[in-house]
Structures are given as C-alpha cells and as structure tokens.
C-alpha positions as CSV (number, residue, x, y, z in Angstrom):
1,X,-5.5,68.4,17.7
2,X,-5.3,67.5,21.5
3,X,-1.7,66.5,22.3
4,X,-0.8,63.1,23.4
5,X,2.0,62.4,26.4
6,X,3.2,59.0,26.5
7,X,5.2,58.2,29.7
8,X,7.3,54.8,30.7
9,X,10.4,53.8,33.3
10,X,13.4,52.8,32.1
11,X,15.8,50.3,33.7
12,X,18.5,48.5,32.0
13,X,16.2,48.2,28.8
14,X,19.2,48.5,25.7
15,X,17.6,45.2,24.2
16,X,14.0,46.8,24.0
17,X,14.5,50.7,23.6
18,X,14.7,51.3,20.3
19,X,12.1,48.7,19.7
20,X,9.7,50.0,22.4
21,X,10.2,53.7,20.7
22,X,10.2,52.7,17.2
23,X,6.5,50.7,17.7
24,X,5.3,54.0,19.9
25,X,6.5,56.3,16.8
26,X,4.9,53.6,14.1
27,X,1.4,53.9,16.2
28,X,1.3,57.2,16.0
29,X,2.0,58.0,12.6
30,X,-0.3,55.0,11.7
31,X,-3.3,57.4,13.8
32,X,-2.1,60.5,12.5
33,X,-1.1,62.0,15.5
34,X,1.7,64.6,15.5
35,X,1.3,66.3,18.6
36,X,2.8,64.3,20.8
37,X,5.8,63.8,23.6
38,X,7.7,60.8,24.7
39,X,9.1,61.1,28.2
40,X,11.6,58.1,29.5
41,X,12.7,57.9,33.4
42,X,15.4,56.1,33.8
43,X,16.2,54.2,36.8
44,X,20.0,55.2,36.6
45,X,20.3,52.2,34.4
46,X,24.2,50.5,34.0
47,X,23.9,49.4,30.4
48,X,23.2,51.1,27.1
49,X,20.4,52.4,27.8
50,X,21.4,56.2,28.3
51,X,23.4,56.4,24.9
52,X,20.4,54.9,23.5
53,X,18.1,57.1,24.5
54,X,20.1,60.2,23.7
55,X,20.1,59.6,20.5
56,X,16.8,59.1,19.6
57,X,16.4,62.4,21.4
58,X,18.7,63.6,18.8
59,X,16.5,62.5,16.4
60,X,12.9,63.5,17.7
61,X,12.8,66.6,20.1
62,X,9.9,65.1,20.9
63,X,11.2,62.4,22.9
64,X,12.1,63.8,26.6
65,X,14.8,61.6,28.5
66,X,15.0,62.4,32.9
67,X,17.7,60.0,33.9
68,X,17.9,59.9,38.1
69,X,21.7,59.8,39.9
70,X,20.3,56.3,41.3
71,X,17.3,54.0,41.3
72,X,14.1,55.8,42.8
73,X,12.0,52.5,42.2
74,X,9.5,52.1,39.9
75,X,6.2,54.1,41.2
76,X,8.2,57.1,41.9
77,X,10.0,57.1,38.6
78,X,6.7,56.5,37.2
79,X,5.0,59.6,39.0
80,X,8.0,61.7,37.9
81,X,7.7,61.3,34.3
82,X,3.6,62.0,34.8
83,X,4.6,64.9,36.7
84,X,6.5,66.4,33.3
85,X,3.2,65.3,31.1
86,X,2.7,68.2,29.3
87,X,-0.4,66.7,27.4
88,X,-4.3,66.9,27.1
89,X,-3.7,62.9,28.0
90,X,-1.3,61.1,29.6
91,X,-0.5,57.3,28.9
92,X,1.3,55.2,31.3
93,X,3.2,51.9,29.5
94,X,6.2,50.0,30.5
95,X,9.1,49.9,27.9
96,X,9.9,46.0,28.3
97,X,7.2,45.6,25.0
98,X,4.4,43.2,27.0
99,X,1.7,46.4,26.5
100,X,1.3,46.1,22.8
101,X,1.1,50.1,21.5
102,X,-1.6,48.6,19.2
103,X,-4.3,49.4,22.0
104,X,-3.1,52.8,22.6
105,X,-5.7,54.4,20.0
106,X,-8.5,52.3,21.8
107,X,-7.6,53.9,24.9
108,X,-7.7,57.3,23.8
109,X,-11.1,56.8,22.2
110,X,-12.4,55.5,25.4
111,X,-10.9,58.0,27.5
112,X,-12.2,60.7,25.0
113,X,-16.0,59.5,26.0
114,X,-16.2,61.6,28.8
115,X,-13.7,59.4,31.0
116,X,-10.8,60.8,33.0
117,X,-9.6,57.3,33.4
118,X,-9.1,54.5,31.3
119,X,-7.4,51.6,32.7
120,X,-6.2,48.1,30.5
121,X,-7.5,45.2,32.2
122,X,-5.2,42.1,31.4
123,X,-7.9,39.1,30.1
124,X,-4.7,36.6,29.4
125,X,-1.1,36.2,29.6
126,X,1.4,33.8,29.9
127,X,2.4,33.4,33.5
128,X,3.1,30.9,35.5
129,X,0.6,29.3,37.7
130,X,2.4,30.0,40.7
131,X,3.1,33.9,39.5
132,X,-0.5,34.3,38.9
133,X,-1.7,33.3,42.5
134,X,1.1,35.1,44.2
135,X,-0.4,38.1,42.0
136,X,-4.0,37.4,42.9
137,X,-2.7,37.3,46.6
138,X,-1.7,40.7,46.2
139,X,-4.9,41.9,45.3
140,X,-6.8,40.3,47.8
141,X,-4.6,41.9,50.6
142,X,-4.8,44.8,48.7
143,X,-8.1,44.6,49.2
144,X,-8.2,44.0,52.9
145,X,-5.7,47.0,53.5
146,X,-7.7,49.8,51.2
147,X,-9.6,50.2,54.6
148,X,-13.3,50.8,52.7
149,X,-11.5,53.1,49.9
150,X,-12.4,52.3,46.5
151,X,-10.6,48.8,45.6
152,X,-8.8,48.9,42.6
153,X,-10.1,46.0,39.8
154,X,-7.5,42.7,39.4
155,X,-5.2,42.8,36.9
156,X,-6.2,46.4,36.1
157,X,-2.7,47.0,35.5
158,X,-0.2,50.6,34.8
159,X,-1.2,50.8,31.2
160,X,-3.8,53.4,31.5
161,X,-4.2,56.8,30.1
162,X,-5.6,59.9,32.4
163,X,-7.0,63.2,31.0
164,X,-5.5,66.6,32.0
165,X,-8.2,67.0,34.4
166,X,-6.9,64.1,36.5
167,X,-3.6,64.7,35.8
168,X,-3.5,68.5,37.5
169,X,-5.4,66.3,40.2
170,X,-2.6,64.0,40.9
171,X,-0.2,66.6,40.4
172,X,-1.7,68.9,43.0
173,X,-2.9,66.7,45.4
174,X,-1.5,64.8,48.7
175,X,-1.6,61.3,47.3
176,X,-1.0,57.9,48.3
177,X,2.4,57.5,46.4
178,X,1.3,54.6,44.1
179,X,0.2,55.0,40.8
180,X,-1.7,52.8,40.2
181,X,-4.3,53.5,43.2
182,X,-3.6,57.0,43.4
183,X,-5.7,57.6,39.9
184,X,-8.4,55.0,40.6
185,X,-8.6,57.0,44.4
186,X,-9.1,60.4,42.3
187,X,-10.7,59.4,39.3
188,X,-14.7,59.7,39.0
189,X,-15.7,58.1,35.7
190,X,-13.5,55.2,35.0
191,X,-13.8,52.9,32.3
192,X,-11.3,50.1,31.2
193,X,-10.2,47.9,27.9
194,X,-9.2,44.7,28.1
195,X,-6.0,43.2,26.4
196,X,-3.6,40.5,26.0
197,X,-0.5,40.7,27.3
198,X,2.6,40.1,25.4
199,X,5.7,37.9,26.9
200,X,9.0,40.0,27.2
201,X,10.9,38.5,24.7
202,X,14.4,40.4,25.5
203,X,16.2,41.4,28.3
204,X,15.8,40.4,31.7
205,X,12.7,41.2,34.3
206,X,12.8,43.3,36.9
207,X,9.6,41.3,38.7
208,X,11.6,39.1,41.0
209,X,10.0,37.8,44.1
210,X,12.4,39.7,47.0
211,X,11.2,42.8,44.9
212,X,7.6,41.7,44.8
213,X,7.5,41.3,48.3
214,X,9.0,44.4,49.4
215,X,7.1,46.7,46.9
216,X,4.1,44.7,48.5
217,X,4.6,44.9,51.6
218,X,5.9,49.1,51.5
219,X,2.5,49.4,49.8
220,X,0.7,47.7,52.5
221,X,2.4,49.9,55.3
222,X,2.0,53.1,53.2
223,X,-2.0,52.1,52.9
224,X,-2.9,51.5,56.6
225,X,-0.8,54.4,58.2
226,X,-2.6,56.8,55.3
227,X,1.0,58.1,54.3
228,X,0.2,60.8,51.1
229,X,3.0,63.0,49.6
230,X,2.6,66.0,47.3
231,X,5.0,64.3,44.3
232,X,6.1,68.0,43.6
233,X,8.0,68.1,46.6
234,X,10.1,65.4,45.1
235,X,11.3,67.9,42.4
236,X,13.4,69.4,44.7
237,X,14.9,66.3,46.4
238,X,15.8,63.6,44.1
239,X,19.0,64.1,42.0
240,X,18.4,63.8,38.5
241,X,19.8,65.3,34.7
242,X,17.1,66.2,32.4
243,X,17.4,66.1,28.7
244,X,14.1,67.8,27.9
C-alpha cells in the first residue's frame, strides 16, 4: 500500500488539535489506510498546543511534531513540514477544521489518475461579502504580477495533495517560496475537486487584514523581482526541536 503523508501548521490551535487529529485518524481508518504519517509545524505557538501535540505523539509514532524557536509564518512552516513528507503523496490541510478530512479519499483517488496535482477548489463558504472581494482582489493582482506564468485558479486553495514525483520536484528545485504557486508553477497534469468550506467554529483566526496585506503584498514583491529559494537551505538556518 502506497503511504500517505498528511502535513498542516500549527499556531495557537489547543481548541482544535485533538479534534483536527482525531477526524484525520477516523478518515483513515474509515479508508483502511495504515501507512501513513502525520507531521504538525508549529508556529512556536504560546498556548497548549505543544503539550497537546506531544502526547498524541505519545500515542501514535506516527504522528511527527517540528515545533520552530519562533514564528516562521505560514508558507515557510508549510514548506517545512512538506520538506519532511516522507510519502508516495503528500496532503496539505490547515488544522483550524474548515477543510473537512471527508474529501481527503477523493483527492487521493484523483491524484492517483495519473495527476501529480490535485488541488480543492472552494465552490462555497461563509464569508463575508467584504472578505470575499478583498480575496478576489488578491487574485486578480495575483494575476497581473505572475508576469505570463501559469495563473493559479481562484479559490484553488492549500488543501491539495502532490505525488512524490512533484514532491522531490519542490524539494530540489529553486522555487518561488509560496506553496501554493510553487506546485501549480511545477506541476504538469493538474486536476482539482471542489468542496465546501466549513466555518472555524473554535479558536481564533489567524486571517486578519494587517496580515492579509502584508503576506500579499511580500508575495507580490517576491513574484516581480523572480526571488526562488532552495527550501533545503532553510534546514540549516531556522531554529527548531523535532519530535520525529
């Protein structure tokens, strides 16, 4: 059986953790899938987080835990735990609960026809007007600042799974450091599912506006000056404790 890595940030999530895991551990079983791995990045969270996640590592040496000496923000956190993917796939979700783990076997299915990347396309969700436009703003700048590179699809969100072809890709390569484009710019048969997302019922958000518009506006920059890293140099850099 081809093993399945599942990969998500962490920050300040003690409301959701155990939640988030226990609905990843019930999908699995439910799809009889037993070779797996877990890996959580964490942000260098200030709550409960880390005992938290130790201890379901206690209970499932399956479950990996990198926790970074301070906040890297989200994308690099994000290409860190792909970098440990150890899998014939690698799924990207967000540990906050709003990707339902319900659509991870339909991704795997679809990515297992011959795709190295299958991305889930959001059809409805319950923001705000005003949230959605300022999102739909993003892409069309986006759009403007890809420079004639492949555009990435609206609301084609982080909820994707790659194969290990396109994950030794990303791993290897000099990349735009964005996750989200950097395996739409590498991928070449790409397919998508689309899905409702679900409102984060506990904790607090991490989208606030300043936030948006920074993480925009770096993003922007980091597009029209063609800045690529190799994300293994970060290895040696960032300050981090593993509990692999």
């Amino acid at each position: 059986m081809k093993k399945i890595s599942i990969f998500a940030p962490v920050l300040n999530e003690e409301e959701n953790i155990s939640i988030f895991y226990d609905s990843l551990l019930s999908e699995l079983q439910k799809n009889n899938i037993d070779n797996y791995e877990i890996i959580l990045t964490d942000n260098d969270s200030s709550d409960n987080t880390e005992s938290l996640i130790n201890e379901i590592c206690n209970k499932n040496k399956n479950v990996k835990y990198i926790r970074f000496k301070k906040n890297i923000g989200y994308d690099l956190s994000l290409f860190l735990g792909m970098f440990h993917c150890t899998g014939d796939y690698a799924i990207s979700t967000h540990s906050d609960l709003q990707d339902p783990t319900k659509y991870i076997k339909d991704l795997i299915d679809k990515c297992g026809k011959n795709k190295d990347l299958v991305f889930a396309k959001v059809y409805r969700n319950y923001e705000s007007f005003f949230l959605k436009k300022m999102r739909l703003s993003f892409y069309i700048f986006l759009k403007i600042f890809c420079l004639g590179r492949k555009f990435p699809p609206t609301y084609g969100i982080d909820f994707r799974i790659i194969n290990k072809n396109l994950l030794n890709s990303i791993k290897n390569s000099k990349i735009i450091p964005n996750y989200r484009l950097a395996t739409f710019f590498l991928s070449k048969n790409t397919d998508f599912i689309e899905y409702q997302r679900d409102n984060r019922i506990r904790g607090v958000s991490k989208f606030k506006f300043y936030n948006c518009f920074k993480y925009a506006s770096a993003l922007y920059l980091t597009l029209i000056f063609n800045k690529k890293i190799f994300i293994k140099d970060y290895l040696n850099v960032i300050k981090y404790k593993l509990n692999l």
